[in-house]
N, C-alpha and C positions, 0 to 999 in steps of 0.2 A: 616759677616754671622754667625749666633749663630749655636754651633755643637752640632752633633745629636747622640752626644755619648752617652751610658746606656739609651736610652729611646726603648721601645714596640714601631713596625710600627703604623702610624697612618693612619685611612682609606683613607687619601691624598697620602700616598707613592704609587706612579701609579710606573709598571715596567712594558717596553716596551721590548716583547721579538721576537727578530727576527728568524724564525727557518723553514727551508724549508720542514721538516718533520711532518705531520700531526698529528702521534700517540704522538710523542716527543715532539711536541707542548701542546699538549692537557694536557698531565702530567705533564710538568712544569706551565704552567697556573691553574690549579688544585692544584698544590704542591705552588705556590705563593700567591693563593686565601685563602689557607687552612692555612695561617703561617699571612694573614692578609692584605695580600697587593690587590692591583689594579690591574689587569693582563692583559694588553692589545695586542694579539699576532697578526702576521700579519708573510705570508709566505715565502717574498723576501725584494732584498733590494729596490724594487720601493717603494713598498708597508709602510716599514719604511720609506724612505725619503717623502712620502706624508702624513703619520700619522705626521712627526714632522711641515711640512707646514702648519697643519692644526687643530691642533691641543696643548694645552696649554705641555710645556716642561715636559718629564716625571723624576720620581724622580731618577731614573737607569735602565738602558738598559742592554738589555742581548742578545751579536749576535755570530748568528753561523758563523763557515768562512768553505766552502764557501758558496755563497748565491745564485741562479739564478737571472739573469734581471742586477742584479747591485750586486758589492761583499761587503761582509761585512766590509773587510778593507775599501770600499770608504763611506760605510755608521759611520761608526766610524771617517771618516775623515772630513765629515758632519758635528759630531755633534761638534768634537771639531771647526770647522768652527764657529759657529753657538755662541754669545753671551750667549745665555739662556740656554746653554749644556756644556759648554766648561769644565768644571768642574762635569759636571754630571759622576757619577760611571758608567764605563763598564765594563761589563763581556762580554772574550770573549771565546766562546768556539769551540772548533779545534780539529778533529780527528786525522791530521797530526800531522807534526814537530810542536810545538808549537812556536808561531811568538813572539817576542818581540817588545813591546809600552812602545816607551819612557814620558810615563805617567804615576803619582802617582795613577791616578784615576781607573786605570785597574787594572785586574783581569784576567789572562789566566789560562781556566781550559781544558783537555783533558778529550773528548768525548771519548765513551761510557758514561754519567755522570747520578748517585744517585742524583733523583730530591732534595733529603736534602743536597748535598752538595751545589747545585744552590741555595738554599733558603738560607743557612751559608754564601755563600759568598755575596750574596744581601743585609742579613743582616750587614755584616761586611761595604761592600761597603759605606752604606747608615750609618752607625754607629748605628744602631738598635742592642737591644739586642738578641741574637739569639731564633728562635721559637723553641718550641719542635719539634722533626723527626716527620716527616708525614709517616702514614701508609700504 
């Protein structure tokens, strides 16, 4: 797999963000759109586990815990289930204790969270150079 170090997002890097809150949805979608990426958000975890069924694998996923319908932690357990994810970058983000994944691929950030550091860390995730802060 060729790595994605120092390069600018390219309009293929899709990020699938899971987040039960509608305003905090919308600003990170907004703040991922604005830095260059593909911003595809959906409310719970059914809603994520039927996006990945049905849809081509996204480049990093970004979930809240916890989630309604289904939690984040099983939709994270999902992806690394899942051939075409297993290695895909998550961020996860947690108002609590913060959880530990014993995974190289994660990212645990605590909520309250500045939509520029979710965009830093997606950029890091993904090995993208980082975007300027969004306004």
């Amino acid at each position: 797999m060729a790595t994605r170090t120092g390069r600018a997002p390219r309009s293929a890097d899709t990020v699938l963000v899971v987040e039960n809150d509608n305003a905090i949805r919308r600003i990170y979608h907004d703040a991922l759109v604005a830095a260059g990426y593909e911003a595809i958000v959906v409310g719970d975890g059914i809603s994520a586990l039927l996006y990945l069924e049905s849809h081509r694998a996204p480049d990093a996923v970004v979930v809240s815990l916890p989630l309604p319908r289904v939690s984040g932690t099983l939709v994270y357990e999902d992806l690394r289930s899942r051939k075409t994810t297993r290695s895909t970058p998550v961020i996860i983000l947690s108002g609590d204790e913060l959880p530990r994944f014993p995974d190289e691929h994660v990212t645990v950030l605590r909520k309250p969270l500045d939509a520029n550091v979710l965009v830093a860390a997606v950029a890091a995730g993904l090995g993208n150079t980082p975007s300027p802060p969004v306004a």
